[in-house]
N, C-alpha and C positions, 0 to 999 in steps of 0.2 A: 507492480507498476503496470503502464496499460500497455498494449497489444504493442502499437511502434516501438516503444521503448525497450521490450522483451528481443522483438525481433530483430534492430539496431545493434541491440549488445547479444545476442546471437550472432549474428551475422560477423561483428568484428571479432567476436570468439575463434569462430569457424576462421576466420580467412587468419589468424594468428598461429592457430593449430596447425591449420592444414596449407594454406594458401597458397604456397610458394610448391605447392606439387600438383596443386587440381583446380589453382585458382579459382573463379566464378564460382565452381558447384560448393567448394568451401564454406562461403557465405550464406549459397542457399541451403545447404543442410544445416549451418549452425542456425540458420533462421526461423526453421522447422523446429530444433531441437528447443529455439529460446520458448517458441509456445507451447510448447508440448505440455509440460505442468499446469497450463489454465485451460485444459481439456477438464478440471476437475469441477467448473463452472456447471458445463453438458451435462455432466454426472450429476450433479446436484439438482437437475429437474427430476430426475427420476424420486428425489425424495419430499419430505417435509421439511418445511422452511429452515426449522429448527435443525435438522441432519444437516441440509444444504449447507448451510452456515459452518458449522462443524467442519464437514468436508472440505472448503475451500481451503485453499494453502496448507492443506492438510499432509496425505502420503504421497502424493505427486511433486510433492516443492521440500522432501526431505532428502538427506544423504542416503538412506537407503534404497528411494526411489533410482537418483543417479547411479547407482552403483549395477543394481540387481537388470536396468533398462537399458543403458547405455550398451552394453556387447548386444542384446538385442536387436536394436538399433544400430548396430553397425555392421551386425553380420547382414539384413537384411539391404541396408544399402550396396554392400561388397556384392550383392547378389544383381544389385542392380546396376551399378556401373562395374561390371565387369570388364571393361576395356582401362581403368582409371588406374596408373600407379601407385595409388594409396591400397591397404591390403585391410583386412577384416580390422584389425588393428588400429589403424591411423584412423579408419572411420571412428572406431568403439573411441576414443580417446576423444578425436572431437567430440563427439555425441557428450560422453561423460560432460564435458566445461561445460559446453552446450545447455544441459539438463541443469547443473551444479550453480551456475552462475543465475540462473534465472531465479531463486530462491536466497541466495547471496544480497542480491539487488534489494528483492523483496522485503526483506527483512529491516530493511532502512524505514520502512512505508508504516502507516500509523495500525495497519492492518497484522503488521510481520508473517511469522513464515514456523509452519511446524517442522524446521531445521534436522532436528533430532528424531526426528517422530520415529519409535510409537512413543518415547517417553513424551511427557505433557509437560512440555515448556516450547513455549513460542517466543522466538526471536522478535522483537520490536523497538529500534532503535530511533523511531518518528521523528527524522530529521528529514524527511523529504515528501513530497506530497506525489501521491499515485501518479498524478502526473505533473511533470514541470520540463516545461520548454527550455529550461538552463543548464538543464542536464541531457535531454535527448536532440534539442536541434543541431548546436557543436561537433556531436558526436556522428548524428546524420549526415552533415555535410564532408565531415572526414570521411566516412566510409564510401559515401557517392565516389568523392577524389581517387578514393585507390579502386572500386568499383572501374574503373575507366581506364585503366592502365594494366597492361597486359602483368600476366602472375610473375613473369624475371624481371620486372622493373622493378629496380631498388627502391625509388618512389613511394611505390604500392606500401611496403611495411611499413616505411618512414610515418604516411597519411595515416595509417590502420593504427600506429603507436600511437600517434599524437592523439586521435580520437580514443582510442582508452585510456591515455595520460591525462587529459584535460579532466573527461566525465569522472573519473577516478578521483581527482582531486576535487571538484566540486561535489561530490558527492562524501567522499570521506575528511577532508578538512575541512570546506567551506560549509557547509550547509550544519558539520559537530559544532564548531565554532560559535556560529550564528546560534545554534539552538542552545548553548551554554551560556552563550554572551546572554540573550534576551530570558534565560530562565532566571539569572543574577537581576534582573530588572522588574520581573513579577513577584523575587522576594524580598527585592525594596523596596514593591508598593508595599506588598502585603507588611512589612516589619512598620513603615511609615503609617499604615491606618492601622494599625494595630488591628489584624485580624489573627487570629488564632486559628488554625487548621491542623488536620490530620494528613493528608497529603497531597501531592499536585501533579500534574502532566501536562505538559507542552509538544505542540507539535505546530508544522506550519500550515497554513490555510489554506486553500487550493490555487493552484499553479504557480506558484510563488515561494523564496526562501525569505523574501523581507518583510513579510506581517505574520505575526505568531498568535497564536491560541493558549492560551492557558487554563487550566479546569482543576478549579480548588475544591478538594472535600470538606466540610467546617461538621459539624454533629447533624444537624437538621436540614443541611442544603447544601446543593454544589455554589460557587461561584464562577464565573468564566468572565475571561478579561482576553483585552485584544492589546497587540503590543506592536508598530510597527517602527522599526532602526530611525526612520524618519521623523516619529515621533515628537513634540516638543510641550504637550501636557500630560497631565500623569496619568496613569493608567487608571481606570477605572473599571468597576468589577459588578456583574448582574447576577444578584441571587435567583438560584431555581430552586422551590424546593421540593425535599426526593418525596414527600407523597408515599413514603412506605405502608402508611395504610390501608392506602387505597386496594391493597393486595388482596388483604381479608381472608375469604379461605383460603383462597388458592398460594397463599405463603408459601407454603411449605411441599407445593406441586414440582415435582419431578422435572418436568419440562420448565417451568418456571426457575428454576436452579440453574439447569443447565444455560437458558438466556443470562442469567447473571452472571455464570463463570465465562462465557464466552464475552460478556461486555468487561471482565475485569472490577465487578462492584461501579464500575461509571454508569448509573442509568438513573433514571426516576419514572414514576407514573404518574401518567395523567391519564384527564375523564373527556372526552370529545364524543357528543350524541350521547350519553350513555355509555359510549365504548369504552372498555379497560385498554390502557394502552402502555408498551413500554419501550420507555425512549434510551436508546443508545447514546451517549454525552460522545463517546470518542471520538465522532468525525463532526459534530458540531451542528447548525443551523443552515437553513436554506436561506438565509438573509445577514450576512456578516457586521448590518448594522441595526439589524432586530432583532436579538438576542431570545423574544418571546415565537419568533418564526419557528416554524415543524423544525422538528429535528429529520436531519439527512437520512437518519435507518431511526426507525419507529414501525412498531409490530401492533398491529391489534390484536387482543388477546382475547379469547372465547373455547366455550365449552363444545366439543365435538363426540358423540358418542361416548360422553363420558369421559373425555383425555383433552389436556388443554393445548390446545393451537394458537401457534401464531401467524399470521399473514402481513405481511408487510405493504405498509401505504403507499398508496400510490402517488408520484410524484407528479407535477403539471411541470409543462414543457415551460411555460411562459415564468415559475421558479428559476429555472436556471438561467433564462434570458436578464432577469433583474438581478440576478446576483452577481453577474460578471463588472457591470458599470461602478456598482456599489462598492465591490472589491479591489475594483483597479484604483477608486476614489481615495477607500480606506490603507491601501498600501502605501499610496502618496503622504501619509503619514496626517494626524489631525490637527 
């Protein structure tokens, strides 16, 4: 999820844990704690595109990260509020949720979370988009509420619950729901045109739980379809096709593999100038009602010293600007 949202549900961690002993500073070490795993972003300049990728939500957003950091982390704050009634302990425990929860969250996101790491399975339950205001503004305004009431006000918890009761529930029943309800609806287009596939994902669009995404595998092309609750014509569905050719030698390249296991077989390639390029399907298009728009993550692929590289395209600012109107349009249902 993005930076507020991390540090939101940090913050109402910490003051859950701790609060009612250290109040205020509660919050702000779980807040610290919530970003701490997307320090793995930083880390990833130091390498290639290619590692970068890999690395992100990698060993920083697993259990063993929390576990091995977290005493860490708490002994070095006991060192620093030394005046504070909480002891090495109550710190390392915050810190532990702190750390624990941030990859918890993540794991809902279409990105998910290497949970387990070092084994290689990544959590991804893509029921909720990086970011969505219906999950983190709720949850903000609770926390300000107890933010502002001294640590023995009863008050304080009461706010602090109800903003991780509410985000909780939208995020683990409303948003499952929604993604189940609308997956039964792209396989009733799909069973209704009778298309024949290998397999599908959904996930929702950006900033939003009520217009969904869909991305059908068939032999020779993806399909993607849009779906919003509001909806009242059928869904209708745009072939991309994967272009596997276009690979040619570099098939069977090393680095080339590894971009495919990291997209999960969702990609295709395409030819822009000459350039070899390969496009990530998972997080969809830069124009939610032009389905032939740049994909969101797309690499240019070329020959470096002999080892193939990827660089990722550059986005224009004035893309995002047009996608927002378009999007709110298309939520409104068609």
């Amino acid at each position: 999820m993005d930076s507020l949202t991390q540090i939101v549900l940090g913050a109402a961690v910490g003051e859950a844990v701790l609060g009612r002993k250290v109040g205020n500073k509660a919050m702000l070490y779980g807040a610290i704690a919530g970003t701490i795993p997307d320090l793995d972003t930083f880390v990833g300049n130091f390498f290639d595109t290619i590692t970068a990728i890999e690395i992100h939500r990698g060993y920083s957003h697993s259990i063993v990260f929390a576990v091995a950091f977290a005493p860490i982390f708490g002994w070095l704050i006991s060192k620093i509020e030394t005046k504070s009634e909480a002891s090495w302990k109550n710190w390392s425990w915050l810190m532990f949720w702190g750390l624990f929860t941030h990859p918890l969250l993540d794991a809902h996101t279409t990105w998910g979370t290497q949970l387990f790491w070092p084994f290689d399975l990544r959590l991804a339950y893509k029921n909720i988009f990086v970011i969505d205001p219906l999950y983190t503004l709720p949850f903000l305004v609770f926390l300000i509420l107890a933010l502002r009431l001294k640590r023995t006000d009863p008050k304080r918890k009461k706010y602090n619950q109800l903003g991780l009761i509410v985000s909780s529930l939208y995020l683990l029943i409303i948003t499952p729901a929604l993604k189940f309800y609308t997956f039964q609806k792209f396989e009733n287009a799909l069973e209704n045109q009778n298309i024949q596939y290998e397999r599908m994902d959904t996930r929702p669009t950006p900033l939003n739980s009520i217009l969904w995404t869909a991305n059908i595998e068939t032999e020779n092309a993806f399909l993607i379809g849009n779906y919003s609750i509001f909806d009242s014509q059928p869904i209708s569905f745009h072939s991309i096709p994967k272009k596997y050719e276009l690979a040619g030698e570099i098939a069977d390249d090393p680095n080339l593999n590894r971009l495919i296991q990291i997209s999960e077989g969702w990609y295709t390639f395409s030819k822009e100038s000459d350039e070899l390029r390969f496009n990530d399907l998972r997080f969809g298009t830069m124009d939610i009602e032009n389905p032939d728009s740049e994909f969101i993550f797309s690499y240019k692929l070329s020959k470096e010293h002999g080892e193939l590289v990827a660089t990722e395209t550059e986005k224009e600012m004035s893309d995002a600007k047009n996608l927002l109107p378009r999007l709110w349009a298309r939520i409104l249902g068609n």
